[in-house]
N, C-alpha and C positions, 0 to 999 in steps of 0.2 A: 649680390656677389656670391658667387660659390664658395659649397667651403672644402676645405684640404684635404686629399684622399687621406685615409683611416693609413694606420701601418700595416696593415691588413692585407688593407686594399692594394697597397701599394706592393706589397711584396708580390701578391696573386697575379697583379700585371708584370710586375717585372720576369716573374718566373714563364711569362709565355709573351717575351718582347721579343719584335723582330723589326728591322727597318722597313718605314712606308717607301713603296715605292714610286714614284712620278706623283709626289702627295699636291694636293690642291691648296690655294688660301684657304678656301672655304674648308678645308680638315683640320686646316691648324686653329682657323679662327673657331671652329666648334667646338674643338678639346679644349680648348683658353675658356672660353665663356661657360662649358661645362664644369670645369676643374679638374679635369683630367690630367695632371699635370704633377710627374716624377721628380721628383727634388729629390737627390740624392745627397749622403750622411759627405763630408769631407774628412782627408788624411787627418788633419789635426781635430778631432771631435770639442777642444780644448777653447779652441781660438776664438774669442770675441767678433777678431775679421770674418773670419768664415762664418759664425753664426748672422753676423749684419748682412754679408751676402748673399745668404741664400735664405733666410725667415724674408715667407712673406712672398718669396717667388712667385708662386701661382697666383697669388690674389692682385701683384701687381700686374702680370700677365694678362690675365682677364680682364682687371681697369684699365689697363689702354687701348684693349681689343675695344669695351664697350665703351672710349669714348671717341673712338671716330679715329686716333691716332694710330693707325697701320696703316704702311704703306707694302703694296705688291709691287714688287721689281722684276718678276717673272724669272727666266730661264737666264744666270750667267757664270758664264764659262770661268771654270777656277782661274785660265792665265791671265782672261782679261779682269778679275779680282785683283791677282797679286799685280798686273803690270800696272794699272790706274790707281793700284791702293799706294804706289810710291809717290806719285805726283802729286796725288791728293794730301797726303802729310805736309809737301810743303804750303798746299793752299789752304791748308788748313791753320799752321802753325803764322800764316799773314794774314789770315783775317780775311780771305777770298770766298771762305766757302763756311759755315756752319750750321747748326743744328737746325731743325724746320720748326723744334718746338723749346719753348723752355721746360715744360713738363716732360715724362718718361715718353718714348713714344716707340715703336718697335717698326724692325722690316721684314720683309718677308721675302726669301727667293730660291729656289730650285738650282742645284749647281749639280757637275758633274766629274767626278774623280776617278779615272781606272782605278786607282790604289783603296779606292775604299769602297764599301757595299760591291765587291763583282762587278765594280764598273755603271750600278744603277743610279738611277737619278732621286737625289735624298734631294728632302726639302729641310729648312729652321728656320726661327725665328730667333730676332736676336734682339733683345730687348736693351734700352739706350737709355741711361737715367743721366742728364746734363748736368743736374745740380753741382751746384760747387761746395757743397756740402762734403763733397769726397775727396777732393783736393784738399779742405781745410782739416779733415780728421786723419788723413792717411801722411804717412813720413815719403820723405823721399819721390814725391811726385812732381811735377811743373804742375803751374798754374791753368787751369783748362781742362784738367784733367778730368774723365768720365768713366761713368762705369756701364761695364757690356755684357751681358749673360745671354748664352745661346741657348736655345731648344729646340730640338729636330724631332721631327716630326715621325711617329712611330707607331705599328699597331702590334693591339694584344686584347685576348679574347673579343677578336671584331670589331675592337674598336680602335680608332685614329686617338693617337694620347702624344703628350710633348716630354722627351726624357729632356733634362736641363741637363745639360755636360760643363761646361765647363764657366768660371767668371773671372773678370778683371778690372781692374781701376789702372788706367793709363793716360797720357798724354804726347804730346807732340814737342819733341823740346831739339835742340841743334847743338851738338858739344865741342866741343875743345878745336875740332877738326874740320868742322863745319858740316860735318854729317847730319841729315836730320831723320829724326828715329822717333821711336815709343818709348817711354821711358814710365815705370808703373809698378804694379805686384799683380800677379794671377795668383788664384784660387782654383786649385782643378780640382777635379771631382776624384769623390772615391770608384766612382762607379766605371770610368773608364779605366783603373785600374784592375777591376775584375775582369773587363773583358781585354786586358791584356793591351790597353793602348796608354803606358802612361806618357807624356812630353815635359818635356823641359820649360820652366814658366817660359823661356823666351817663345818660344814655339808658341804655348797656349796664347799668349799678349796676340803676336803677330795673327794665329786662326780666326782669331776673335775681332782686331778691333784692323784689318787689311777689307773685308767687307764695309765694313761701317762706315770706313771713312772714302772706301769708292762709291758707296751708296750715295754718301752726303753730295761727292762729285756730280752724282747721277742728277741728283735733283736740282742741283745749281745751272744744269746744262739746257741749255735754248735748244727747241728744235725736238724736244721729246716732248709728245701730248701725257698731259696728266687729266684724268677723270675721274669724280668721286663715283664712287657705287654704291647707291644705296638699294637697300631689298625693294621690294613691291609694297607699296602702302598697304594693299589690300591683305598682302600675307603677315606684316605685324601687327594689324587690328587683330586678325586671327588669335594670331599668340597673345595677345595681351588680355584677349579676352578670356582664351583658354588658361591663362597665370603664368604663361613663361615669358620670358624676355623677349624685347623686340630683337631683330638682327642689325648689328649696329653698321653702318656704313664705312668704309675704308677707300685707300685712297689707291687709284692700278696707274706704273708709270709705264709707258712705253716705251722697253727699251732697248726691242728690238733693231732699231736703226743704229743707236749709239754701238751694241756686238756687231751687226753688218760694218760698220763702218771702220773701225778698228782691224776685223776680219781679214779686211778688203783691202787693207791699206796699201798704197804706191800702186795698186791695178787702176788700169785706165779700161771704159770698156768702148770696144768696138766698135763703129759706124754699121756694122755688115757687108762690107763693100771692102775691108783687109785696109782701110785706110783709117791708122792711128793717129794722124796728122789732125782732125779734127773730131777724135772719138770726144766721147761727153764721159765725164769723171762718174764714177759710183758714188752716193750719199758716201760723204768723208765728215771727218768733226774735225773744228775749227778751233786751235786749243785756245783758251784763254789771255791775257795778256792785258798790260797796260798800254793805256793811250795817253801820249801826250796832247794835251790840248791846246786849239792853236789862241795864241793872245786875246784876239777880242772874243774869245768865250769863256776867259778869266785866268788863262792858263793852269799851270798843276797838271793833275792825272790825273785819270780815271782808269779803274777796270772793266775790261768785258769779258763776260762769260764765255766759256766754252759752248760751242753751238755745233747741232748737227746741220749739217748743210746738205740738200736734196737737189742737184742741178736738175735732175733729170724731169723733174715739176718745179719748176723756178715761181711757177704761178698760186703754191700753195703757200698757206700762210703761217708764217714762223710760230710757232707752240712756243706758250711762255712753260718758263722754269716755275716749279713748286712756290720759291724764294718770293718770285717776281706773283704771283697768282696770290698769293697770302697777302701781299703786301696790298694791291688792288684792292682785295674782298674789303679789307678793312678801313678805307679811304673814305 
């Protein structure tokens, strides 16, 4: 395991940090397993919370890189974040959708914000610790409650390093009015308040954990391929002989159809012929829902997932969900 840049060290990259631009897994997952990894002081130097939260950052960072649990979600779009991270709360708060691991496990994904960096394409990582160990020590939380800490992805002196910004312990809870919301405490950094970006905890909750729970959506959903990637055998014998570590494999979802499809939504596309009467539908997603069951198969309910649906290859075959692949392997 690596160990913790020096104060040193860590000031020298600070003082010549700049955002990665169109950063790669493979630059975050490098600076994780290196320990290149920025953890900044918090407002309250004082607080036991803040010290739990952020002692230990990088080394957990790097332990979940190196055991396999990253997942790549590629390229998505801030609206389709906040607009799926609403739905997903409630399928979250029923029990539709949850976590792919019971240990820490992190995702990975490239978004895009006119309002922040000039419009460039910043990548994070957002590290997920499920334990209910956080729920049981922290006041005022619901039960479920998890803790999320982001790191984007950033270079100084040449190299790709992960500044941690910001952390939170929240949950999914429904109140008085039937609203269903986050309910939790943020931890924000000091560091975003030098460069002049501070937010309101609500703000910070919402940056942090509107990702994580459209993520969680992602992986629950039929119809995206998921692939493990591991390095070249031949290149970690390499390293292990030479004394560095192997490169540990992670997990790429595809989830380019689920943005097309969202995208595209209520477009019908064309025959070529100007005749919409029998045009064929764009890959659309199929949202989730219960099923009643009929009598002789025991009745009750069941759920089904949300699925991407592809008419335009009726003939390809449905990609299981992360959930549904896990469950398989271990059978």
């Amino acid at each position: 395991m690596p160990s913790a840049l020096t104060l040193d060290e860590s000031e020298l990259l600070l003082r010549n940090l700049q955002m990665a631009e169109s950063p790669t897994i493979e630059q975050a997952r490098n600076a994780a397993l290196a320990g290149l990894v920025l953890v900044p002081g918090t407002p309250d130097h004082e607080s036991d919370t803040s010290l739990r939260f952020f002692a230990g950052v990088g080394e957990q960072i790097a332990d979940v890189v190196s055991r396999g649990r990253l997942f790549d979600l590629g390229h998505l779009p801030q609206n389709i974040l906040r607009a799926e991270s609403k739905r997903a709360t409630q399928l979250l708060l029923y029990g539709h959708i949850g976590h792919p691991f019971r240990e820490p496990y992190a995702i990975f994904h490239t978004w895009h914000d006119p309002a922040l960096n000039d419009g460039k394409i910043a990548g994070s990582i957002y590290v997920i610790d499920p334990s209910e160990i956080w729920a049981s020590r922290m006041k005022d939380v619901p039960a479920g409650s998890f803790m999320v800490v982001e790191a984007e992805v950033a270079k100084a002196l040449g190299k790709h390093v992960l500044l941690v910004a910001n952390a939170a312990i929240a949950g999914v809870q429904m109140n008085a009015d039937g609203q269903i919301g986050y309910l939790g405490r943020a931890i924000p950094s000091a560091l975003l308040d030098a460069f002049g970006a501070p937010h309101s905890d609500s703000t910070i909750v919402h940056n942090l954990f509107d990702p994580v729970c459209a993520s969680l959506l992602l992986l629950a959903t039929d119809g995206l391929s998921t692939d493990r990637i591991a390095a070249p055998e031949k290149l970690n014998k390499h390293r292990v002989k030479a004394g560095k570590l192997p490169i540990p494999a992670h997990w790429r979802v595809n989830t380019g159809p689920y943005v097309t499809a969202l995208e595209t939504r209520g477009q019908r596309r064309t025959s070529g012929t100007g005749d919409r009467h029998h045009a064929s539908p764009v890959p659309h997603l199929r949202r989730g829902h219960v099923r009643h069951l009929h009598e002789r198969h025991g009745g009750g309910t069941t759920w089904v997932r949300d699925a991407v649906v592809n008419l335009t290859d009726p003939d390809a075959p449905l990609a299981r969900s992360f959930y549904a692949m896990q469950k398989e392997k271990h059978q």
